[in-house]
C-alpha positions in Angstrom: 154.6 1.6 -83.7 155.2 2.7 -80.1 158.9 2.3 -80.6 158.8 4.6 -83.8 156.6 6.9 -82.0 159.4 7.5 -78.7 161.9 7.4 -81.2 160.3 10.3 -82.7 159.0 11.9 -79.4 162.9 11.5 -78.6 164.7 13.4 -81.7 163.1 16.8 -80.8 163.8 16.6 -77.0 167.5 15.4 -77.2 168.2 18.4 -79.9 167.0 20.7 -77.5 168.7 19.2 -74.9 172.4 19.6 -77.4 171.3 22.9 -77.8 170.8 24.1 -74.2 173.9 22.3 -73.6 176.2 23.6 -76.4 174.9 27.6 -75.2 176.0 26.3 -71.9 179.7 25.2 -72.5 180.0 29.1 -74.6 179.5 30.3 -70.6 182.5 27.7 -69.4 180.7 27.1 -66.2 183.6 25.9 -64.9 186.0 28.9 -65.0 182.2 31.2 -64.0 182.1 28.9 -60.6 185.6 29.7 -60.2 185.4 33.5 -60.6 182.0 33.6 -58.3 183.7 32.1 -55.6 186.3 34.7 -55.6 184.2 37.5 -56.0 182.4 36.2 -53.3 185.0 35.9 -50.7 185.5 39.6 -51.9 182.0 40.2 -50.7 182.4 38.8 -47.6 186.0 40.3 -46.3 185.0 43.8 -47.8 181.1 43.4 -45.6 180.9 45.7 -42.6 178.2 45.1 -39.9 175.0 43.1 -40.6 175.5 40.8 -43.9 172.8 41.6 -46.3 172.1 38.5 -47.9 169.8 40.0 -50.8 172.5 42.0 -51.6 175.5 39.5 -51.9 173.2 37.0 -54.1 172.0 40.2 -56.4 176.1 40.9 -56.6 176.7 37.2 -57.2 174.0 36.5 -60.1 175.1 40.1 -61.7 179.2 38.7 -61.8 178.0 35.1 -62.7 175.8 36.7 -65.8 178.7 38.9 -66.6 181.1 35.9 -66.2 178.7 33.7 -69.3 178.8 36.8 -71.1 182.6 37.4 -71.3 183.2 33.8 -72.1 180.5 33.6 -74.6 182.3 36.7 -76.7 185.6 35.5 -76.4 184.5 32.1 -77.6 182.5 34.0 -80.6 186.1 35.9 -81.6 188.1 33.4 -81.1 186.0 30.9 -83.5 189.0 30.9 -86.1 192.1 29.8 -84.0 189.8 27.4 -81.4 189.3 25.1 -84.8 193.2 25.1 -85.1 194.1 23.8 -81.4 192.3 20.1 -80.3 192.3 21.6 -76.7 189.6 24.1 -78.1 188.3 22.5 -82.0 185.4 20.3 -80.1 183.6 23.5 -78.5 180.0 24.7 -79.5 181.4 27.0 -82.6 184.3 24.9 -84.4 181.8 22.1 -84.1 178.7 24.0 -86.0 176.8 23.2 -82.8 175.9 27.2 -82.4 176.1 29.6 -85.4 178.4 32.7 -84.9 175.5 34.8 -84.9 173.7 33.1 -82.2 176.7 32.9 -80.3 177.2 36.8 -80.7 173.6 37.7 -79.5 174.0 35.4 -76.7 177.0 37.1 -75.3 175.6 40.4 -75.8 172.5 40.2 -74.0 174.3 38.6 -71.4 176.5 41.3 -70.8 174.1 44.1 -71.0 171.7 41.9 -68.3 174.4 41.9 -66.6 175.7 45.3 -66.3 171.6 46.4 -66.0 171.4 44.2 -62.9 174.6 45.1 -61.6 173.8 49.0 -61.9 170.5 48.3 -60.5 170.4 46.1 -57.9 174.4 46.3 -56.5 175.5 49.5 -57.4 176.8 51.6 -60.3 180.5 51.0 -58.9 180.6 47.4 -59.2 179.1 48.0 -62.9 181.1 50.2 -64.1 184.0 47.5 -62.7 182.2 45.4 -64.8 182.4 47.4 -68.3 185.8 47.6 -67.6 186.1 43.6 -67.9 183.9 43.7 -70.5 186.4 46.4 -72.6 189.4 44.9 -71.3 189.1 40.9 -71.9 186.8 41.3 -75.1 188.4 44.2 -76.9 191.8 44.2 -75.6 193.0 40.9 -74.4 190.9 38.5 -76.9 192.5 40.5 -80.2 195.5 41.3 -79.1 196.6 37.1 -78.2 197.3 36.9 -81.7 199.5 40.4 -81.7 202.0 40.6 -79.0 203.0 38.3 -75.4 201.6 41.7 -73.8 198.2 40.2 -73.8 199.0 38.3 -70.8 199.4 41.0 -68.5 196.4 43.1 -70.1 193.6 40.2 -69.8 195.2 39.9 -66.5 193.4 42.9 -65.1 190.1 42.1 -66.0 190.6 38.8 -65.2 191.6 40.0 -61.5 189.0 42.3 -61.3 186.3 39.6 -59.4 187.2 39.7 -55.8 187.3 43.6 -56.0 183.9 43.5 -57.3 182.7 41.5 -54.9 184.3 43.7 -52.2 182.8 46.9 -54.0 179.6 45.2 -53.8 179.4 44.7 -50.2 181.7 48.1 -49.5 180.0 50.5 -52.4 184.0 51.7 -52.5 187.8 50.6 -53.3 190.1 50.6 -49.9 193.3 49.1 -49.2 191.8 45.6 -49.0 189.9 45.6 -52.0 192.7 46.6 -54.0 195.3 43.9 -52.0 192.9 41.1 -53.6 192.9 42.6 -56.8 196.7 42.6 -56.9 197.0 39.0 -55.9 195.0 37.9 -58.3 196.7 40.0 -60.8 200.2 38.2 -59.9 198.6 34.6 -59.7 197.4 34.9 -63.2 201.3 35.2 -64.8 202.5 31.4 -63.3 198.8 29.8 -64.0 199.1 31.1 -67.5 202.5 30.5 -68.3 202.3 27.3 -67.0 199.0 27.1 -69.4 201.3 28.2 -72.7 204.0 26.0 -71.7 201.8 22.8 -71.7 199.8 23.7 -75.0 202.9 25.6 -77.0 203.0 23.7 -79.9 198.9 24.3 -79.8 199.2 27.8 -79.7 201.5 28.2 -82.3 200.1 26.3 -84.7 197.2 28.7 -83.9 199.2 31.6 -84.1 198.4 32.6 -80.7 201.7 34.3 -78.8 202.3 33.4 -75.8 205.7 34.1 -74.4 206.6 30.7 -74.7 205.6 30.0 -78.5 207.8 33.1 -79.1 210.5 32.5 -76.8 211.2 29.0 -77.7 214.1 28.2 -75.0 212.2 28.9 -72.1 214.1 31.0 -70.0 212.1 34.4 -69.9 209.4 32.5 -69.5 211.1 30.8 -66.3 212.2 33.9 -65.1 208.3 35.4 -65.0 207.1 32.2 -63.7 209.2 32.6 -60.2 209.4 36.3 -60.8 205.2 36.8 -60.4 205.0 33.9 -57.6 207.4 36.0 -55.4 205.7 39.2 -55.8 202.6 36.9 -55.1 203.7 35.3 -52.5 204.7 38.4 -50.7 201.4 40.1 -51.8 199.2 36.8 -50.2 200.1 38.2 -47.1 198.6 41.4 -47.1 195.3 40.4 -45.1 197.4 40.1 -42.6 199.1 43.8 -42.1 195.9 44.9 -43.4 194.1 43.5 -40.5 191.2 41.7 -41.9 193.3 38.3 -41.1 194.7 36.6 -38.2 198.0 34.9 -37.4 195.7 31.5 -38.6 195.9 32.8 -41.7 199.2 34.1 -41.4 200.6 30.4 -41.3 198.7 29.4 -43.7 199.4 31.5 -46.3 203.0 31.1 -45.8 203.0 27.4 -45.9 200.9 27.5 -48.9 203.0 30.3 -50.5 206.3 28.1 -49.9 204.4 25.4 -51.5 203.6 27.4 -54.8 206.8 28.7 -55.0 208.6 25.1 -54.6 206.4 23.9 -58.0 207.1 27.5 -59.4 211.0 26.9 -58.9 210.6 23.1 -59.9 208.5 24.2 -63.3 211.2 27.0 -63.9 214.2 24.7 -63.5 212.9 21.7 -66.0 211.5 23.5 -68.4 209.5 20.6 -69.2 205.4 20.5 -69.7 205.3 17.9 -67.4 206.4 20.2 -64.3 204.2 23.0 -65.7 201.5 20.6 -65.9 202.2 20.4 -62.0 202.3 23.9 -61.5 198.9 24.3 -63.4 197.6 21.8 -61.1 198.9 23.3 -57.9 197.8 26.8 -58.8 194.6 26.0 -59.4 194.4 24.0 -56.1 196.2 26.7 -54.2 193.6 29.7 -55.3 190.7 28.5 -53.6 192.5 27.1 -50.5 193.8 30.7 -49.7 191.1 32.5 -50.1 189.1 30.2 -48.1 191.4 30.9 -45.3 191.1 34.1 -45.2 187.6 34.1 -45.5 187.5 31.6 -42.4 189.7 33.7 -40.2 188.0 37.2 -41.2 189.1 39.8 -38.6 
């Protein structure tokens, strides 16, 4: 009888428990944490004088919120093609776990608590950077995967927009610096996601989704972007520098680290291969997070 009755006492807590944890992979935490610790570092090189520390976590929590949102609605429009790919079939939608309509409301209400708290609490700049995302990765980028390559470089600029809305945040305006990051990050996007495509091709075609190397089969415009954006972001990394919110420190390290990216970028370019854009995903993703630390660590 006790057995029964925990088995019971069980069933309702472990569906809520699926449940919280199925609304939780629609806000891929991972990629979120990613994009907060970006925004943050924006926060932190684009803060004058005292740090107001009230006002970085309200700027934080308003980008993290938006973040879930964003995710959630591209997850809800892209429903269809994620049951076609196994990278994407086992998340919360192909699998039934949450209905479309859920889903939908979900990433709604996230956004709009998010642009509310954002407007409110930060400042109507960094929201109105924020309904730009919204516009440009939802209703541009999302739609347009199926449509044309070009929706690489369009869900590239709202997908670079979170270090300049952390810098907006601290700053309450665009300058030079804030517009340095948001350039970088525009650039670093092209290798990560070409490097993406080029592992999952035969995924994305099945799904119909076309990235330049589903339609450009042999590989070599592809290659060409590849090295192409990781010079221009290479050259771009540096910009703390002759800005002067980073220090010789930083100076070296972004060059050694930039010689490193463009070494896998080069090797990845050359074979052709998704093994070596496997190591180019790999390093980029490494490679993001180290920079930006350094120039946070040798602010000027």
């Amino acid at each position: 009888m006790e057995t029964a009755a925990a088995e019971i006492t069980a069933g309702p807590a472990g569906n809520i428990r699926s449940r919280i944890g199925a609304f939780a992979e629609l806000t891929k935490p991972r990629i979120a944490f990613m994009l907060v610790l970006t925004s943050a570092a924006g926060f932190y090189l684009g803060n004058r004088g005292t740090f107001d520390f009230a006002l970085f976590a309200n700027a934080m929590l308003g980008i993290v919120l938006l973040a879930f949102g964003v995710a959630t609605l591209n997850q809800y429009l892209e429903r269809s093609t994620d049951t076609l790919m196994d990278r994407t079939a086992v998340r919360p939608l192909p699998t039934g776990r949450v209905t479309p309509i859920e889903a939908l409301v979900f990433g709604i209400v996230l956004c709009l608590a998010a642009e509310a708290y954002l407007f409110l609490l930060v400042n109507p700049l960094t929201a109105l950077l924020g309904v730009t995302v919204i516009i440009g990765y939802v209703f541009l980028y999302t739609p347009l995967k199926t449509r044309t390559p070009v929706s690489t470089a369009i869900g590239a600029i709202p997908g670079a927009m979170p270090p300049l809305m952390g810098w907006t945040a601290a700053a309450g305006e665009i300058t030079l610096g804030g517009w340095a990051l948001f350039t970088f990050l525009f650039l670093w996007q092209f290798p990560h996601f070409l490097a993406i495509a080029t592992v999952y091709r035969e995924q994305y075609a099945k799904a119909g989704i076309l990235m330049l190397p589903v339609v450009e089969p042999s590989g070599k415009i592809t290659s060409r972007q590849i090295v192409m954006f990781a010079l221009m972001m290479v050259v771009v990394s540096l910009a703390p520098f002759f800005l002067g919110f980073g220090g010789l420190p930083f100076l070296a390290a972004a060059v050694l680290l930039g010689v490193w990216f463009l070494a896998e970028s080069f090797r990845a370019a050359r074979a052709k291969t998704p093994t070596t854009a496997r190591r180019l995903l790999l390093v980029s993703v490494i490679y993001l997070p180290l920079l930006f630390a350094v120039m946070v660590l040798d602010k000027r």
